[in-house]
Backbone as ProteinMPNN parsed JSONL, in Angstrom:
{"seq_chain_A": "XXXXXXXXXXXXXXXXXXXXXXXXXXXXXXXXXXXXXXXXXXXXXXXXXXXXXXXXXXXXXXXXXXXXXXXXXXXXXXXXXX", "coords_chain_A": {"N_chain_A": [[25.95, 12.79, 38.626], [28.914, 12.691, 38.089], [29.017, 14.763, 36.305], [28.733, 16.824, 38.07], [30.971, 16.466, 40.142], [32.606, 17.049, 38.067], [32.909, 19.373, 37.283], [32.833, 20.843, 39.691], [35.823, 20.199, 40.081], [37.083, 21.668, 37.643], [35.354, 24.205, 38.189], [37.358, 24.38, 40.586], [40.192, 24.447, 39.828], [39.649, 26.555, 37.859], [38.945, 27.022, 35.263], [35.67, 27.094, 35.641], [34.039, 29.023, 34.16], [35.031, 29.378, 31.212], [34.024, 29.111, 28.08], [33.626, 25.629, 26.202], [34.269, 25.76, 24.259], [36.627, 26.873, 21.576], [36.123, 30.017, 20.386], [36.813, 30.616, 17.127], [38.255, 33.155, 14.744], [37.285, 34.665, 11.839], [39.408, 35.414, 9.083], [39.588, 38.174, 8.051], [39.027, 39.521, 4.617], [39.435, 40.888, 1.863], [37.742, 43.78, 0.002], [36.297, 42.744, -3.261], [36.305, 44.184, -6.52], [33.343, 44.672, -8.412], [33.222, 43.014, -11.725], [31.756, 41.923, -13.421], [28.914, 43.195, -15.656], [25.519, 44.308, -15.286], [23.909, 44.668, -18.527], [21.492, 46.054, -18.842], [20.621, 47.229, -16.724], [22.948, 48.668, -15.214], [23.624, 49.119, -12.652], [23.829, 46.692, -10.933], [25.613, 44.381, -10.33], [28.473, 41.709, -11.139], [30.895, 40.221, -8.557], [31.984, 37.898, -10.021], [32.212, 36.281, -7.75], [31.07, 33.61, -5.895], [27.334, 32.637, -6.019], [26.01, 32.403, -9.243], [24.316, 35.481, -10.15], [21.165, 36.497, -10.617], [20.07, 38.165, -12.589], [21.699, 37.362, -14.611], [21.636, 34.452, -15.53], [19.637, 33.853, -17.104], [20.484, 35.398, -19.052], [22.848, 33.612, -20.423], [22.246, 31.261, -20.53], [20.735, 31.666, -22.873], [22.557, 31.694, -24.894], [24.433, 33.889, -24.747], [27.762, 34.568, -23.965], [30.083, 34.936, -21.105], [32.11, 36.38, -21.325], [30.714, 38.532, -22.51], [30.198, 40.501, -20.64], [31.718, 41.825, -19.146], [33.412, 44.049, -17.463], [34.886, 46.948, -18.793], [37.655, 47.908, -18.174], [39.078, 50.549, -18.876], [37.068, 51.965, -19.604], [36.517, 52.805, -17.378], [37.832, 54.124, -15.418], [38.398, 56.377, -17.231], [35.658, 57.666, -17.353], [36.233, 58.007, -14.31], [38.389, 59.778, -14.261], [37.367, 62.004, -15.982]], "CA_chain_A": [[26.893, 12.685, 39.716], [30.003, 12.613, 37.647], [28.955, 15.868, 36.222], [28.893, 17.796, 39.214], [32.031, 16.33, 40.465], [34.124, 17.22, 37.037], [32.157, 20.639, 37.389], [33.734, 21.279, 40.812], [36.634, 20.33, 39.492], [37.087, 22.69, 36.764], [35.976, 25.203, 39.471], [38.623, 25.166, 41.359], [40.767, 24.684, 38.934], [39.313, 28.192, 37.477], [37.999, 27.296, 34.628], [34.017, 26.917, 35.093], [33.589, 30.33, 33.071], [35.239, 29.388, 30.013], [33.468, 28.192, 27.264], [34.21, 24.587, 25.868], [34.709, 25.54, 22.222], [37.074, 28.416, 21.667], [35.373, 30.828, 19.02], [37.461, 30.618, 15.826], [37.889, 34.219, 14.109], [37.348, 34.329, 10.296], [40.072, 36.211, 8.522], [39.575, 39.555, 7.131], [39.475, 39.319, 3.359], [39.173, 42.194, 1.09], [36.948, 43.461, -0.533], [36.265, 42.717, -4.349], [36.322, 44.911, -7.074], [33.095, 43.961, -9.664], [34.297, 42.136, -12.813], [30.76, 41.611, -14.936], [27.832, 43.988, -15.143], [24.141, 43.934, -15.818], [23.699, 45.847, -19.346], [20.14, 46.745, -19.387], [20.954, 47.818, -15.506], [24.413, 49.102, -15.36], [23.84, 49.038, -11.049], [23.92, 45.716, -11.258], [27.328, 43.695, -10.773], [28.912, 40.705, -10.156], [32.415, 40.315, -8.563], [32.997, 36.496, -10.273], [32.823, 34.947, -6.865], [29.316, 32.967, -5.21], [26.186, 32.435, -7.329], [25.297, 33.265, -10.464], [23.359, 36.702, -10.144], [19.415, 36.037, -11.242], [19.839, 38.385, -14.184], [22.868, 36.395, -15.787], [21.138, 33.123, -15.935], [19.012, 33.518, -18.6], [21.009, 35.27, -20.652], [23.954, 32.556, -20.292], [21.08, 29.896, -21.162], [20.545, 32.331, -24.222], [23.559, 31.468, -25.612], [25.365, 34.89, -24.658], [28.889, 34.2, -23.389], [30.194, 35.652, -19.908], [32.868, 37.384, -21.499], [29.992, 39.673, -22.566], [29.448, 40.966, -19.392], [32.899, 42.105, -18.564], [33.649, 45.515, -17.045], [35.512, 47.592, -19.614], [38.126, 48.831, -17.103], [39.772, 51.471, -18.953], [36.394, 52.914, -19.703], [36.062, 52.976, -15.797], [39.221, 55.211, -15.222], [38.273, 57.171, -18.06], [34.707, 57.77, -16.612], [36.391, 58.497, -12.783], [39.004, 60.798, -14.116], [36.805, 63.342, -16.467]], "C_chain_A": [[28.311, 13.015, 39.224], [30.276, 14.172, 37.315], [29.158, 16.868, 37.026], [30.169, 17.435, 39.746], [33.112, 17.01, 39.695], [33.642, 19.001, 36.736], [33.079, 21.089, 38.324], [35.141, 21.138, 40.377], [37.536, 21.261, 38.556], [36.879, 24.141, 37.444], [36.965, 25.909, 40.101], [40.173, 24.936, 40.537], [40.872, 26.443, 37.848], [39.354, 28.473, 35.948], [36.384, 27.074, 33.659], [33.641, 28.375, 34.251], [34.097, 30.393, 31.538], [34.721, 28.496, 29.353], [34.229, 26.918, 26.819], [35.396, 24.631, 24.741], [35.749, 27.028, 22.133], [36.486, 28.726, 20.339], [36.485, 30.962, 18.062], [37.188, 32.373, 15.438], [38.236, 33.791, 12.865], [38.817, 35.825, 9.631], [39.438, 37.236, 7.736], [39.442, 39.509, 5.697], [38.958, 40.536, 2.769], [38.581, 42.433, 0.364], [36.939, 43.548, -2.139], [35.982, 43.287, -5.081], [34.419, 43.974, -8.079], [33.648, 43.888, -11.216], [32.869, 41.917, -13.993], [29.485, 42.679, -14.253], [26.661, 44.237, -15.868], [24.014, 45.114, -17.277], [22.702, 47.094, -19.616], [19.691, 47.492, -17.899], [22.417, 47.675, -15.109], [24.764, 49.069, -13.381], [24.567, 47.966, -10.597], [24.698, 44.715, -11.813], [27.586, 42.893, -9.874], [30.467, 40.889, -10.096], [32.972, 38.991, -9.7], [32.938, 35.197, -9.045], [31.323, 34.594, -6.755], [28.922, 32.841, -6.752], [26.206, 33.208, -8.171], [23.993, 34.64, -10.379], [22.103, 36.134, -10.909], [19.831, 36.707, -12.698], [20.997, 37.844, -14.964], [22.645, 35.074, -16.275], [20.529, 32.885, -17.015], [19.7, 33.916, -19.334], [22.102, 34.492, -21.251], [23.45, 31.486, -21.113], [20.993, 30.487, -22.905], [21.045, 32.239, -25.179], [24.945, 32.569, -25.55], [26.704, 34.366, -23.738], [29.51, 34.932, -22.012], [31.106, 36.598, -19.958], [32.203, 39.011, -22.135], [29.89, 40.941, -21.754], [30.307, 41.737, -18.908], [33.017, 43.824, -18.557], [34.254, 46.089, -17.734], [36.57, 48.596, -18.426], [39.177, 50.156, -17.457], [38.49, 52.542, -19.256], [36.076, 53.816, -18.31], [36.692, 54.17, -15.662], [39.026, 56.305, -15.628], [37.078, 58.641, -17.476], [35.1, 58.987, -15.404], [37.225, 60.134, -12.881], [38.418, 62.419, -14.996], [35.566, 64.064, -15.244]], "O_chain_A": [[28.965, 13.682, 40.025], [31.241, 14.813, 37.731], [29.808, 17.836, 36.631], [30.749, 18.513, 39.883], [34.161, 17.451, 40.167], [34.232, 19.664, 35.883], [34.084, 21.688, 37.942], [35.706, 22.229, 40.314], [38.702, 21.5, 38.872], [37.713, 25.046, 37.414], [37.345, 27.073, 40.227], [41.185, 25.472, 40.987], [41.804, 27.101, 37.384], [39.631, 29.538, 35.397], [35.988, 26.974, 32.497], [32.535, 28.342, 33.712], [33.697, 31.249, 30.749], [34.752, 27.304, 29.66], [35.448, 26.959, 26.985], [36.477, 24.123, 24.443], [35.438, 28.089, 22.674], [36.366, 27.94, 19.399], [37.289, 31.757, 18.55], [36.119, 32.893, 15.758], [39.079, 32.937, 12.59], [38.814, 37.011, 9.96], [38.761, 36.953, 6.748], [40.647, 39.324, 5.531], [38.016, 41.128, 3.296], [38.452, 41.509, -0.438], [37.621, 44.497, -2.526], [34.784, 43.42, -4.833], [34.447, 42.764, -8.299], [34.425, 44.706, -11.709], [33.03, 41.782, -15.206], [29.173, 42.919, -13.087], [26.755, 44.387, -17.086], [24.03, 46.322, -17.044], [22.77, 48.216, -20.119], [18.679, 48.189, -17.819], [22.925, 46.619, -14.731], [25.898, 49.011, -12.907], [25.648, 48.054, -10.013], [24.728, 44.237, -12.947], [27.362, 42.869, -8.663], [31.192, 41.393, -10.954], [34.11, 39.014, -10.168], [33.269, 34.012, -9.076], [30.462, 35.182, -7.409], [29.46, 32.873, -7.858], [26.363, 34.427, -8.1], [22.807, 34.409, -10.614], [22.246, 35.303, -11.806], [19.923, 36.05, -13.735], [20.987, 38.075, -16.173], [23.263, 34.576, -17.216], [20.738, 31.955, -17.793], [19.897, 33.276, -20.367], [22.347, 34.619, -22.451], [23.984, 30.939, -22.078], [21.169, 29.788, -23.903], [20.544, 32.505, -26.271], [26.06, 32.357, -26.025], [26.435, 33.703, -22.735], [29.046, 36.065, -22.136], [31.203, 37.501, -19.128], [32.757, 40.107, -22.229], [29.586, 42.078, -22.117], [29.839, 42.538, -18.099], [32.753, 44.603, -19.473], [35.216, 45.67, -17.09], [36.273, 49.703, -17.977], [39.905, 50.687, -16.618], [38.696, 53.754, -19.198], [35.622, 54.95, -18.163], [36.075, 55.227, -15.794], [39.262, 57.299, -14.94], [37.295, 59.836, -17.275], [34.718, 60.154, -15.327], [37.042, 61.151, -12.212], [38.838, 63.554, -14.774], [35.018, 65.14, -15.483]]}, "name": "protein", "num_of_chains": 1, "seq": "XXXXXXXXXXXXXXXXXXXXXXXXXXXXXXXXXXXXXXXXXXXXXXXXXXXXXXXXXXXXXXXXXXXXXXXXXXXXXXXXXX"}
């Protein structure tokens, strides 16, 4: 009963068509360069951010250090510009 009353309400008021919740937008963020990369598959790269990639786990456990892993970024350049 109440419902339908605060229904009409809103009606004529003008607004039974708008949703309750207003939809939030997520900001834009950019996208990330990768920063560590699989050796024995060179495809195979993490940026740094989220989970641990499957193939970095074991070798972390292994004792290998994460600074292993690290992108060589002047080889990159080197690479792009020959």
């Amino acid at each position: 009963m109440q419902k339908a009353q605060l229904e009409e309400r809103l009606h004529k008021i003008g607004r039974a068509n708008e949703p309750t919740q207003l939809a939030r937008k997520r900001r834009p963020y950019p996208p990330v360069r990768p920063k560590y990369c699989n050796p024995k598959n060179p495809t195979e790269t993490w940026s740094g951010r989220g989970r641990l990639p499957r193939w970095l786990r074991p070798q972390l456990r292994g004792g290998r250090k994460l600074d292993d892993f690290l992108i060589d970024r002047v080889s990159v350049k080197k690479r792009q510009t020959a």
